[in-house]
C-alpha positions in Angstrom: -25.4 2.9 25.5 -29.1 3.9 24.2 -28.1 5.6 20.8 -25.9 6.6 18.2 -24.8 9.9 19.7 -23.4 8.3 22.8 -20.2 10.1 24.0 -18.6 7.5 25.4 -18.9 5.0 22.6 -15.0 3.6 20.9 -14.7 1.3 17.8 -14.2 -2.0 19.2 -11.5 -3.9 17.8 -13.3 -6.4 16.0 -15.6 -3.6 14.0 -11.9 -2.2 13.1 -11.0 -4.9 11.3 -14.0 -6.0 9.8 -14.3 -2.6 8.5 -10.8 -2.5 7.3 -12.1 -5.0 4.7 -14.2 -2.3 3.2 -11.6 -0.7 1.5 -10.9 -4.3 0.0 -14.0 -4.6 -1.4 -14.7 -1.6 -2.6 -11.8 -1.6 -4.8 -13.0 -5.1 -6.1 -16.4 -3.6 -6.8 -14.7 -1.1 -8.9 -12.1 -2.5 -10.1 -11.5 -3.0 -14.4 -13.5 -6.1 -15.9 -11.4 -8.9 -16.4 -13.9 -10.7 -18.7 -17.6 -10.7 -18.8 -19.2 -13.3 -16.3 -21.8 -15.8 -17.8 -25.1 -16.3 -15.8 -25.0 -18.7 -13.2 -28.0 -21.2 -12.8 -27.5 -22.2 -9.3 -29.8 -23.7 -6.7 -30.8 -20.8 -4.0 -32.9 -22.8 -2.1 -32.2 -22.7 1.5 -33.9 -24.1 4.7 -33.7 -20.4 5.7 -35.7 -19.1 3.1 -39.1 -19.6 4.8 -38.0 -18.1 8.3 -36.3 -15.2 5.9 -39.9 -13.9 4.3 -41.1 -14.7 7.6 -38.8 -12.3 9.5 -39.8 -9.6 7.2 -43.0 -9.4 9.2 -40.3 -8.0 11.9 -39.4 -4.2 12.7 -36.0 -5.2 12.3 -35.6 -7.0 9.3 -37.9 -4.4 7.4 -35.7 -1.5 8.9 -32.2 -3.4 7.7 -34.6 -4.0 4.2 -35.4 -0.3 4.0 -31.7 1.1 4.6 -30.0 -1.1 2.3 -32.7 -0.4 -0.5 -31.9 3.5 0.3 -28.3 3.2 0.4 -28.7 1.4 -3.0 -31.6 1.8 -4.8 -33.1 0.6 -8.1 -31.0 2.5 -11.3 -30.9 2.2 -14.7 -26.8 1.3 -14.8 -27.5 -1.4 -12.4 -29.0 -3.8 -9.9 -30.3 -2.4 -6.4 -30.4 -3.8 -3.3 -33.3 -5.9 -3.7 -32.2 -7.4 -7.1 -28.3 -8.1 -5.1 -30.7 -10.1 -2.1 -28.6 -8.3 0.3 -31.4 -8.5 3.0 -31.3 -12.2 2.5 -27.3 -12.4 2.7 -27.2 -10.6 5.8 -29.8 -12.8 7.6 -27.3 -15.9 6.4 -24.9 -13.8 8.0 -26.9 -13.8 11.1 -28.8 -17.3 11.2 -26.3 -19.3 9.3 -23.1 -18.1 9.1 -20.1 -18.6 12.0 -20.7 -15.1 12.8 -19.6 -13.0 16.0 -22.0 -12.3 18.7 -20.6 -9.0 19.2 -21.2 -8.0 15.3 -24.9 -9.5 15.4 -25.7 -7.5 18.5 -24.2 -4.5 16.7 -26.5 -4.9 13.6 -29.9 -5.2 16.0 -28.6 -2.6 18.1 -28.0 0.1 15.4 -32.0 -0.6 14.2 -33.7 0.2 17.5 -31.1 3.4 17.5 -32.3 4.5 14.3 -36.1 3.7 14.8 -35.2 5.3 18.5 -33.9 8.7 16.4 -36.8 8.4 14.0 -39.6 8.4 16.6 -38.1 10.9 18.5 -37.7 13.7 15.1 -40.8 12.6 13.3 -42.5 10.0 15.4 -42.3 7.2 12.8 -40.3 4.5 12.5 -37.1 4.7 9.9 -39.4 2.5 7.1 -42.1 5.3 7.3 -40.1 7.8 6.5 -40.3 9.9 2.6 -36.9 9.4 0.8 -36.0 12.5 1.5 -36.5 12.1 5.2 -34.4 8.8 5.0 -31.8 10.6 3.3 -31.5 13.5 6.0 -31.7 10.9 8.9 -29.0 8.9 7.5 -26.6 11.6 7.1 -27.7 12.8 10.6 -26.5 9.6 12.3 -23.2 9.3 10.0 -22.2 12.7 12.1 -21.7 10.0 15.1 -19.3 7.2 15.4 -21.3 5.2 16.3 -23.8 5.6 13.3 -20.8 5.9 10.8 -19.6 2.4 11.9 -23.3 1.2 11.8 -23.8 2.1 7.9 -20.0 1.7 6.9 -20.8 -2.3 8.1 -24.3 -1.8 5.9 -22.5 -1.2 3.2 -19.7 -3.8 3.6 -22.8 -5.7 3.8 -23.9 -5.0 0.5 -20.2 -5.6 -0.9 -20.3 -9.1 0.1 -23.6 -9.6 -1.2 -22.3 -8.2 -4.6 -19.5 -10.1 -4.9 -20.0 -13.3 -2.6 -20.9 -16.6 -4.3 -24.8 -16.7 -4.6 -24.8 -20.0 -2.1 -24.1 -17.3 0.6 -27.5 -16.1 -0.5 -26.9 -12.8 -2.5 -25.4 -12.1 -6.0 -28.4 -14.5 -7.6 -27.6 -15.4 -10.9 -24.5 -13.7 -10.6 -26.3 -10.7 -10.7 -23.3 -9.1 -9.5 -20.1 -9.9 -11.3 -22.4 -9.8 -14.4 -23.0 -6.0 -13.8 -19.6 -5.8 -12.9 -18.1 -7.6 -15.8 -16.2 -9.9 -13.2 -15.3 -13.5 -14.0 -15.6 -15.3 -10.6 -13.3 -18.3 -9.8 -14.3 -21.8 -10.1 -15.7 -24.1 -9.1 -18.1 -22.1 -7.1 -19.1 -23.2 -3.6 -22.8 -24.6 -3.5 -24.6 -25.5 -0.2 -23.4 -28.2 1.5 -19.6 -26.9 0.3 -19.6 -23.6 1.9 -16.1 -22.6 3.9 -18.1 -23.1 7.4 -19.6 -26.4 6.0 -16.1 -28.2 5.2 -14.5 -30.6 8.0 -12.0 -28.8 10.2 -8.6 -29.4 9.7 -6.7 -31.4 12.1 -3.3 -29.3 13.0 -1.3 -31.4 15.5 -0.6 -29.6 18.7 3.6 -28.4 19.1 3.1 -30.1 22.2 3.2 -33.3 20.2 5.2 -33.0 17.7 8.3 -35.3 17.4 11.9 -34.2 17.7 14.3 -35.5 15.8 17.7 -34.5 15.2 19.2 -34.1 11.8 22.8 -33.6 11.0 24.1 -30.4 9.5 26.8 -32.0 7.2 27.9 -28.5 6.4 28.7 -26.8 9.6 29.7 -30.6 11.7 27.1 -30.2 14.5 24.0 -32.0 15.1 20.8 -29.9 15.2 17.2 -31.0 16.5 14.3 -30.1 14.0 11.0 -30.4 14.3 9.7 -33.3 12.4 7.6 -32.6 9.2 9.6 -29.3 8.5 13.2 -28.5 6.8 15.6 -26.0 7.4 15.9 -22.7 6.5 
């Protein structure tokens, strides 16, 4: 597959579910205010920050930079983009985070398409473009399924950098739940505490767990559970 308008391209099952989330978030992002957030002074330093401004220097990290400042730009009722970090959450979600192969190849994949569709309508690449032009391209390549998927996981994107703790690396300050008059829960994960951080559980194995028997004093019969759990 070499662009957006391939015929033969399906929804894989793991873009189906990740986008079924969407829906999820969006209703968080709209949802009432519960109370009004205060701002959140938290450390964003990261070992990744360096290689971040550094990958900026990239096609593809100015690309992603570009269509998530188009898809939400700079307002006067509230933050953009840029002031949510959502470049820098998605490259935590690339570099850092336990994320799929599949779903990283996807997000690289979609910017050559689009710089591919760029050069070949106006022979510049999609971070050239006026705002007008960005606008028409992006609603061109929404006509495909491919391209739909592509910006529909852009803007999940953007969701979770809304509404994610800022140790995930977007949402600074609380930038987010602040605009959204959202009180987050507590306490709030910092680096070094983040869910792919934390020691696995250990979770016996069926194989080895213990039967025992237990006596149904109501019914007269003898009954083997599995050790640890109770009866229904």
């Amino acid at each position: 597959m070499d662009s957006f308008f391939n015929g033969d391209y399906r929804t894989p099952a793991w873009l189906t579910k990740k986008l079924s989330r969407r829906h999820m978030l969006k209703s968080a992002a709209g949802a009432t205010a519960i109370a009004v957030a205060p701002t959140f002074a938290l450390n964003l330093s990261n070992n990744n920050e360096s290689a971040y401004h550094s990958s900026l220097n990239t096609i593809e990290w100015q690309t992603l930079d570009s269509v998530f400042e188009h898809l939400f730009p700079a307002s006067k009722s509230g933050p953009s983009a840029t002031d949510l970090r959502a470049t820098f959450y998605l490259y935590q979600l690339v570099h850092e985070q336990p994320t799929a192969q599949d779903e990283i190849d996807f997000i690289y994949r979609g910017v050559g398409w689009l710089n591919s569709y760029t050069q070949s309508k106006q022979q510049k690449n999609f971070v050239e473009l006026e705002l007008a032009e960005k606008e028409i391209t992006l609603r061109a390549i929404s006509r495909s399924e491919a391209g739909k998927n592509w910006l529909n996981m852009m803007i999940l994107n953007l969701y979770e950098a809304m509404l994610s703790p800022p140790a995930y690396g977007g949402n600074p300050d609380g930038i987010g739940w602040e605009w959204l008059n959202h009180q987050a829960g507590f306490p709030l994960p910092k680096s070094g505490k983040r869910y792919y951080e934390l020691p696995k559980r250990s979770i016996a194995s069926k194989m080895h767990e213990k039967i025992i028997e237990s006596t149904d004093l109501s019914a007269g019969i003898t009954t083997k559970l599995t050790q640890g759990r109770t009866k229904a």
